[in-house]
DOGU-192015 format. One record per atom (N, C-alpha, C): residue number from 1; atom name; x, y, z; residue in one letter. Coordinates in steps of 0.001 Angstrom, whole numbers, plus 500000, padded with zeros to 6 digits. Example, Ala and Ser with C-alpha at 12.3 -4.5 7.8 and 13.67 -1.06 7.14 Angstrom:
{roke 1,N,{513190,494310,507800},a}
{roke 1,CA,{512300,495500,507800},a}
{roke 1,C,{513200,496700,507800},a}
{roke 2,N,{512850,497750,507080},s}
{roke 2,CA,{513670,498940,507140},s}
{roke 2,C,{512900,500030,507870},s}
//
This chain:
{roke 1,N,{500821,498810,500000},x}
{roke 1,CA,{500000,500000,500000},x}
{roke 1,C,{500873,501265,500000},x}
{roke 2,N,{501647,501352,500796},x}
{roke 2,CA,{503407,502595,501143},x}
{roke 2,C,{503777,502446,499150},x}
{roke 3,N,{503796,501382,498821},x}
{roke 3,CA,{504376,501540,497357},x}
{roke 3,C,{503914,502671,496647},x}
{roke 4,N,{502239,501832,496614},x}
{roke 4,CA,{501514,502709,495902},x}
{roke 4,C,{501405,503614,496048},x}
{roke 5,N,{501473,504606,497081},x}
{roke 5,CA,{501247,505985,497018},x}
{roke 5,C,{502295,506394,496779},x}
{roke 6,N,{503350,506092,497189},x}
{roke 6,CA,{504402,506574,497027},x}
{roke 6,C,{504737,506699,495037},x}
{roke 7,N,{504167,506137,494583},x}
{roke 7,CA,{504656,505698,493013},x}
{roke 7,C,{503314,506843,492622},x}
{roke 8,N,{502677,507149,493565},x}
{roke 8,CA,{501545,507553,493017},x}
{roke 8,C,{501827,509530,493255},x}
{roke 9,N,{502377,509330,494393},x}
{roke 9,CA,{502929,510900,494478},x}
{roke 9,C,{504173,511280,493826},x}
{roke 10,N,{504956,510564,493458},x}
{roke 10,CA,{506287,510877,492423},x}
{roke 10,C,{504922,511162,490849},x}
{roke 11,N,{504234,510285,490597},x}
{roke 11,CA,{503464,510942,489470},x}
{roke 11,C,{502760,511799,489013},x}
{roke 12,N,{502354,512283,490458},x}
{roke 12,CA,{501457,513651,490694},x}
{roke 12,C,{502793,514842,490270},x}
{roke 13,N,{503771,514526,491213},x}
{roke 13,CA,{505120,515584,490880},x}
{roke 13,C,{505367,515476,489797},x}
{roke 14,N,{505812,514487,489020},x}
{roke 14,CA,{505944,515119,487381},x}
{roke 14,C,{505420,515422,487097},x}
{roke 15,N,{504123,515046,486774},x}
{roke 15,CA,{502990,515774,485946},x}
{roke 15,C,{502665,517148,486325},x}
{roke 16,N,{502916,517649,487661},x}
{roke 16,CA,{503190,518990,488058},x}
{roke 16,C,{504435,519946,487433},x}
{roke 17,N,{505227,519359,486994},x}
{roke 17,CA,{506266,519585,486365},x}
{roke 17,C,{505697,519753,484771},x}
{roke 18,N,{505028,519063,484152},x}
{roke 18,CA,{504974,518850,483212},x}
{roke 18,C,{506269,518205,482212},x}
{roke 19,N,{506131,517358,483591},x}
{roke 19,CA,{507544,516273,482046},x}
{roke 19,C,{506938,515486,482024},x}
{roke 20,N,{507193,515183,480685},x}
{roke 20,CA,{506707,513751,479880},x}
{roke 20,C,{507602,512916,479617},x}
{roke 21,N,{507273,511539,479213},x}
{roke 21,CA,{508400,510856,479216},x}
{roke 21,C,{509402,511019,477667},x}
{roke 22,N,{508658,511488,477032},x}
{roke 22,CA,{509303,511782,475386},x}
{roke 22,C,{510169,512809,475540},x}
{roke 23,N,{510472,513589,476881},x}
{roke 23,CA,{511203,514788,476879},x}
{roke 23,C,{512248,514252,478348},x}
{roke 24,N,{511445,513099,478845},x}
{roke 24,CA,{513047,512384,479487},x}
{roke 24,C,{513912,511367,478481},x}
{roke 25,N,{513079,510894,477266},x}
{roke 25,CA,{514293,510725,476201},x}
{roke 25,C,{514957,511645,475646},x}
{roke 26,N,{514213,513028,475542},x}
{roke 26,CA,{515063,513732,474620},x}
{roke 26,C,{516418,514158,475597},x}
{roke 27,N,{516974,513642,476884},x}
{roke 27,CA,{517914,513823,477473},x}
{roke 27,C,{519588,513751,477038},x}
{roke 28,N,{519524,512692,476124},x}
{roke 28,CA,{520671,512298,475594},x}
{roke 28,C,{521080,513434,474361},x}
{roke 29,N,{520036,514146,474091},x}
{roke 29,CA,{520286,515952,473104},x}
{roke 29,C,{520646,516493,473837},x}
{roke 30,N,{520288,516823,475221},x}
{roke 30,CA,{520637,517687,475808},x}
{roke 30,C,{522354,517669,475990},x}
{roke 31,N,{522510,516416,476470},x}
{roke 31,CA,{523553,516789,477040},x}
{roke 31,C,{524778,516585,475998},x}
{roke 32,N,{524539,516565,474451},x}
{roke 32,CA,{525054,516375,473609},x}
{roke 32,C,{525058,517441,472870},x}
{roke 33,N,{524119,518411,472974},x}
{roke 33,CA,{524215,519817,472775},x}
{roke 33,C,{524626,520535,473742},x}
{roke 34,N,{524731,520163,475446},x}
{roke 34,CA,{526000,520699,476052},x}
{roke 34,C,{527510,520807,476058},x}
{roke 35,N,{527674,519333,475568},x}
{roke 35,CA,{528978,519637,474952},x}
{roke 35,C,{529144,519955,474107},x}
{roke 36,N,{529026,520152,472808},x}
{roke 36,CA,{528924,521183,471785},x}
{roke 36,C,{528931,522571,472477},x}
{roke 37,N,{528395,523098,473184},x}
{roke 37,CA,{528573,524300,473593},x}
{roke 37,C,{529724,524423,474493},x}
{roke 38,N,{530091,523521,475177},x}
{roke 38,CA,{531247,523489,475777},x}
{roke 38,C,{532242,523362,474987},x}
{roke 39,N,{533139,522436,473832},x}
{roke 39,CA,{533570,522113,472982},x}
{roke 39,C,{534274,523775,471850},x}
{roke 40,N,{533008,524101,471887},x}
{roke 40,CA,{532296,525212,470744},x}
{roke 40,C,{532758,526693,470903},x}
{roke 41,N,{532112,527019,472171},x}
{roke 41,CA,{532108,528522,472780},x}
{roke 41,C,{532717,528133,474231},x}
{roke 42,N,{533435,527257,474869},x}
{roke 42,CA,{533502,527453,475856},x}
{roke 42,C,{532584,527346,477454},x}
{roke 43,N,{531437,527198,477324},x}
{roke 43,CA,{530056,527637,478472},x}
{roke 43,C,{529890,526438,479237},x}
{roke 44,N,{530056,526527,480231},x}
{roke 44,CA,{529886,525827,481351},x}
{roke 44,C,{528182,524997,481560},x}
{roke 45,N,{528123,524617,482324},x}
{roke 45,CA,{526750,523907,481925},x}
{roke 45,C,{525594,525179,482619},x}
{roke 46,N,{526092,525665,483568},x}
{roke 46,CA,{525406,526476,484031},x}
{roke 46,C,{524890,528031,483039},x}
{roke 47,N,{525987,528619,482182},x}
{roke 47,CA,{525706,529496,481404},x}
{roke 47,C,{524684,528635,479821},x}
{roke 48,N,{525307,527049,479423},x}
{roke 48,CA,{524155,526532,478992},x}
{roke 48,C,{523128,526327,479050},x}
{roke 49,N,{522629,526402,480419},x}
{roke 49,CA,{521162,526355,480744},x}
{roke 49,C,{520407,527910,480494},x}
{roke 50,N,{521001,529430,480978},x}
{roke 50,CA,{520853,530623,480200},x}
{roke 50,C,{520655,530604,479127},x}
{roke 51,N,{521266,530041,477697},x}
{roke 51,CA,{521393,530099,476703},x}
{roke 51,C,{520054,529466,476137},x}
{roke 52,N,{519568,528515,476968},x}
{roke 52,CA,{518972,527782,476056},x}
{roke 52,C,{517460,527911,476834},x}
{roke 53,N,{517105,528195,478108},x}
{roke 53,CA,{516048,528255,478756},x}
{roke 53,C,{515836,529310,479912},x}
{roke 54,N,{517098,530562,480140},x}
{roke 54,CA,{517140,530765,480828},x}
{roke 54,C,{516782,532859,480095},x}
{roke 55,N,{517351,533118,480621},x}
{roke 55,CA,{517930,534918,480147},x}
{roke 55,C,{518261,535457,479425},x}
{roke 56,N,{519605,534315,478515},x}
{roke 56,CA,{520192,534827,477257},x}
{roke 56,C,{519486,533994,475809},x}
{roke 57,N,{518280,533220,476253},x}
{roke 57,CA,{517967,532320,475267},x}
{roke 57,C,{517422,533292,474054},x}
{roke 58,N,{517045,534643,474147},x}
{roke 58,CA,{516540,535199,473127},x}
{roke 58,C,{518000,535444,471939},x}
{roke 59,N,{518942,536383,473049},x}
{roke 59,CA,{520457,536679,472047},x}
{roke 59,C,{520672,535269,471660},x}
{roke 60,N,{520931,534467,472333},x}
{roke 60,CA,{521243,532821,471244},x}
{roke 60,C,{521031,532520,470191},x}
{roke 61,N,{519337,532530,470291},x}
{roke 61,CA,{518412,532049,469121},x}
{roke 61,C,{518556,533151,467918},x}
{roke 62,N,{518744,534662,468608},x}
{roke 62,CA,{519443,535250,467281},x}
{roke 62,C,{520497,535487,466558},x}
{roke 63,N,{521373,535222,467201},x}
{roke 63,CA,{522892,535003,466900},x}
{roke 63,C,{523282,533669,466396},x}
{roke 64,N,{522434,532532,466553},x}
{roke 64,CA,{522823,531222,465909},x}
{roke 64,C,{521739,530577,465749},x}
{roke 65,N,{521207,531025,464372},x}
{roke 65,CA,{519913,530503,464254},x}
{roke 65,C,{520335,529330,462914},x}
{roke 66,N,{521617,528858,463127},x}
{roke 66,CA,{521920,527840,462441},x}
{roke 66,C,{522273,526094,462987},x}
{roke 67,N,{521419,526424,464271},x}
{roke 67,CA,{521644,525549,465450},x}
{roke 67,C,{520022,525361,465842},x}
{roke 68,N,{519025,526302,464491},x}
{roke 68,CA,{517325,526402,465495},x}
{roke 68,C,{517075,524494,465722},x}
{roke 69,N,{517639,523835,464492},x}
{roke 69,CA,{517048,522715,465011},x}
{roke 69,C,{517378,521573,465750},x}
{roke 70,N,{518623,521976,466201},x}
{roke 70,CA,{519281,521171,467778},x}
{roke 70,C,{518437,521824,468392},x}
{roke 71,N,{517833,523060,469077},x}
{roke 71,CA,{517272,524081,469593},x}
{roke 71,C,{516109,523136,469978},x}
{roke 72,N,{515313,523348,468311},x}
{roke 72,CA,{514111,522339,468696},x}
{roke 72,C,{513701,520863,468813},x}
{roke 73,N,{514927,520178,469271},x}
{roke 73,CA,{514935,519039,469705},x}
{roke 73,C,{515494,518646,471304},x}
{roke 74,N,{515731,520333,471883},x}
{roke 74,CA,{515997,520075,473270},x}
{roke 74,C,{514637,519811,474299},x}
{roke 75,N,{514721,519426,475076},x}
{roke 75,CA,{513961,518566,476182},x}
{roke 75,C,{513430,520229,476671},x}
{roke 76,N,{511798,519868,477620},x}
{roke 76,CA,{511436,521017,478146},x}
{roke 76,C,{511214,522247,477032},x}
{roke 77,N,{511379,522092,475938},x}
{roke 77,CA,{511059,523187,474911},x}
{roke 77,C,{509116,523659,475275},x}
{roke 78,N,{508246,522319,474996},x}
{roke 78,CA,{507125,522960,475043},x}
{roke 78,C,{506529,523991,476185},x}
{roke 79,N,{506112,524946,475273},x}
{roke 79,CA,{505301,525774,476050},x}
{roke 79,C,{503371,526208,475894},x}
{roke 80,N,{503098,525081,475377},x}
{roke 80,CA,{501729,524687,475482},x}
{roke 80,C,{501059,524318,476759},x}
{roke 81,N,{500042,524515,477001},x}
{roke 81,CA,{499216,524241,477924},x}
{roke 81,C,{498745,523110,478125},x}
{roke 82,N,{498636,521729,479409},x}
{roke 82,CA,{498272,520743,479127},x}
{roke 82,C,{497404,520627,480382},x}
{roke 83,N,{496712,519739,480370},x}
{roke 83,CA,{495943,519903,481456},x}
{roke 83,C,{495798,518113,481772},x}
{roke 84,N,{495922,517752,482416},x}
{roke 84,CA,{496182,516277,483127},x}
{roke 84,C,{494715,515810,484074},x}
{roke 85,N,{494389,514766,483576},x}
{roke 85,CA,{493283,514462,484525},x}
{roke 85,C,{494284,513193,485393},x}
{roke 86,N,{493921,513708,486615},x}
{roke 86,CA,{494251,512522,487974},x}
{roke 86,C,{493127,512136,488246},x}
{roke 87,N,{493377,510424,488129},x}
{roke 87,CA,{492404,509469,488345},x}
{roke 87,C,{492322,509366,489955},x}
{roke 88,N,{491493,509569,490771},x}
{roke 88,CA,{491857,509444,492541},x}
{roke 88,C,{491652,507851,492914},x}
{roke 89,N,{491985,506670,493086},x}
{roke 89,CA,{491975,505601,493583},x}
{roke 89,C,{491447,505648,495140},x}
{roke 90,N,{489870,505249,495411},x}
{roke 90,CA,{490155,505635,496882},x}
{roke 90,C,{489888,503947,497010},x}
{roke 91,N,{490215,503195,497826},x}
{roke 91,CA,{489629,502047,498744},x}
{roke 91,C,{488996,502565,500080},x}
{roke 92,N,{488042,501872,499742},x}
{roke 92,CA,{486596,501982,500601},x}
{roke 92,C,{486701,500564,501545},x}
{roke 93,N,{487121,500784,502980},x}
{roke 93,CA,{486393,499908,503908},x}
{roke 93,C,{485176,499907,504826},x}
{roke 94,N,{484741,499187,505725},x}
{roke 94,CA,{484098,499158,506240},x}
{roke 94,C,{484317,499488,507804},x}
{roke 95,N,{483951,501030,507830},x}
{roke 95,CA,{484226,501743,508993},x}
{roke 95,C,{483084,501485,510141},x}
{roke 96,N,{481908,501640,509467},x}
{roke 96,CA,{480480,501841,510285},x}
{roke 96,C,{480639,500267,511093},x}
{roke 97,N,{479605,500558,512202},x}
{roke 97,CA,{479999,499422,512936},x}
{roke 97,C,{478976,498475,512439},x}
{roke 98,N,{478887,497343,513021},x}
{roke 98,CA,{477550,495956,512465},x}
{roke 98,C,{476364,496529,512919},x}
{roke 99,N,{476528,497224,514240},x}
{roke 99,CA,{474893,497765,514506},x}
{roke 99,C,{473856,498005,513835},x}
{roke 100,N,{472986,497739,514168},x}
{roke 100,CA,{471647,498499,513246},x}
{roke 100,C,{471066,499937,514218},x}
{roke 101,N,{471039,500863,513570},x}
{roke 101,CA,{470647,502111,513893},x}
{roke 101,C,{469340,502446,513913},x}
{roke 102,N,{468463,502237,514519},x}
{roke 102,CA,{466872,502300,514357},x}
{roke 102,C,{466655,504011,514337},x}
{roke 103,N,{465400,504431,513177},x}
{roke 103,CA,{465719,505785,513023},x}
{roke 103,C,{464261,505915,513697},x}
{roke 104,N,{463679,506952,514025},x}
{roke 104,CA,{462581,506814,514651},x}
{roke 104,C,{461360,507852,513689},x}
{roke 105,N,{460471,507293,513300},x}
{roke 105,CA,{459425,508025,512091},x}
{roke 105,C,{458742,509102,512818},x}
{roke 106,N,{458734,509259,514226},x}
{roke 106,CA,{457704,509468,515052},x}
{roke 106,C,{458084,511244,514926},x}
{roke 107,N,{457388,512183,514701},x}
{roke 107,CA,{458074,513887,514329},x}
{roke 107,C,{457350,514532,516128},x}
{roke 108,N,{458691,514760,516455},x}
{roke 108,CA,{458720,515910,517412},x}
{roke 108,C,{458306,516842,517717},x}
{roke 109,N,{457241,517610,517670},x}
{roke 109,CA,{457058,519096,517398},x}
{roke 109,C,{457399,519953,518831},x}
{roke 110,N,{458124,520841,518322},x}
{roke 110,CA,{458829,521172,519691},x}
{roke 110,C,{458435,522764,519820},x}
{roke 111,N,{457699,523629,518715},x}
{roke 111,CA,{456900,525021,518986},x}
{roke 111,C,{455733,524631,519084},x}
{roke 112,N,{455142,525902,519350},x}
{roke 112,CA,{453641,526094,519699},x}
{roke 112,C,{453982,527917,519219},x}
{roke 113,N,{452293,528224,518888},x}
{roke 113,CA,{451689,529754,518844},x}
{roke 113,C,{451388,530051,519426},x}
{roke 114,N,{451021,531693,519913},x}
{roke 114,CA,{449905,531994,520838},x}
{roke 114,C,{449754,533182,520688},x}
{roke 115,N,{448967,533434,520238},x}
{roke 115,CA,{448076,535102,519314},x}
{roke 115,C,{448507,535981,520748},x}
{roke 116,N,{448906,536908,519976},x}
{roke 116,CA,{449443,537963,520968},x}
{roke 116,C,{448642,539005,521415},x}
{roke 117,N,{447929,539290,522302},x}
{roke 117,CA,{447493,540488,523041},x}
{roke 117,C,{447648,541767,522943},x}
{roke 118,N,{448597,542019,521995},x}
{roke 118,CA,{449288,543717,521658},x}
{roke 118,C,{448067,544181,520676},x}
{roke 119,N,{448508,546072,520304},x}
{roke 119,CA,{447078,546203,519880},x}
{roke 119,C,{447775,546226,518510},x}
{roke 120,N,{448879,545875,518058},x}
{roke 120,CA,{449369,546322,516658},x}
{roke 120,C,{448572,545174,516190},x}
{roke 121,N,{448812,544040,516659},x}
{roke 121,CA,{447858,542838,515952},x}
{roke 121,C,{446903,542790,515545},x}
{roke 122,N,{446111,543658,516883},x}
{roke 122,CA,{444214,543526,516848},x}
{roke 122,C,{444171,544114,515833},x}
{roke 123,N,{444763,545883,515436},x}
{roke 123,CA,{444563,546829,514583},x}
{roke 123,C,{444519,546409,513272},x}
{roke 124,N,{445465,545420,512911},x}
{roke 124,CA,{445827,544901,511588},x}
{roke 124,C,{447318,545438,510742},x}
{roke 125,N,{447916,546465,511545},x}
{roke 125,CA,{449412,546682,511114},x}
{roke 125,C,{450093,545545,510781},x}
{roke 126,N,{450382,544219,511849},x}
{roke 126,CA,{450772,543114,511139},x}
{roke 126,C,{450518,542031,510882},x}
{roke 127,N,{449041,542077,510321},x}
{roke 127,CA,{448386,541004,508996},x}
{roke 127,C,{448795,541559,508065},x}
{roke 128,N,{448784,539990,507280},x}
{roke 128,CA,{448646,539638,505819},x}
{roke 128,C,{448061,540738,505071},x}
{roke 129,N,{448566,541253,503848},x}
{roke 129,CA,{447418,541774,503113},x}
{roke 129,C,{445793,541154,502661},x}
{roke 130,N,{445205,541646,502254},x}
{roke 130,CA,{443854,540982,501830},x}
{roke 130,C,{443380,541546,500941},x}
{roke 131,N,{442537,541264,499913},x}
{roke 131,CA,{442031,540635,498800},x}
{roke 131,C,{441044,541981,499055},x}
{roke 132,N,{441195,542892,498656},x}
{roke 132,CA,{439003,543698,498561},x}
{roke 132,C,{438305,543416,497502},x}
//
């Protein structure tokens, strides 16, 4: 049961993330277009991540737009909207006890009226309207 939730809350977290698994394959680009940039220009992995998702990703994409389609084969690129339905798994036991609960049909009445003596009543200030 510890499994399952546990397998079940790591899935809630990605999908909060929005990674998919087609963009934990595209991993082996990534880091193959990190070295290329390392190799290339020099950039550490940390100024690679700027370049490509971070601050400087706009100057990049215009300065080496002969690289757009390594670009668009890096992981985490989409920026579409997705919306995920979570299925909730509940198991249902049996909490209530064996008892039988007898409900009782019998109705309570617990007010009463009693025409009031004041003269606003007698007068008719607070009756009902009526019909002439």
């Amino acid at each position: 049961m510890k499994f399952f939730s546990i397998v079940s809350a790591f899935l809630i977290l990605f999908q909060s993330f929005n990674i998919s698994l087609g963009e934990l394959a595209q991993l082996d680009e990534f880091l193959e277009h990190a070295s290329f940039h390392k190799e290339q220009y020099g950039d550490s992995l940390l100024v690679f991540i700027s370049k490509h998702y971070g601050e400087l990703k706009g100057e990049h994409e215009k300065n080496h737009q002969e690289e757009q389609k390594e670009h668009e084969n890096l992981p985490f690129q989409n920026h579409s909207c997705t919306h995920h339905l979570v299925n909730a798994f509940v198991i249902v036991t049996n909490f209530l006890p064996d008892e039988k609960i007898e409900v009782s049909t019998e109705k309570a009445e617990n007010f009463y009226y009693l025409q009031s003596d004041s003269s606003g009543f007698a007068s008719g200030i607070f009756q009902p309207p009526r019909h002439i």
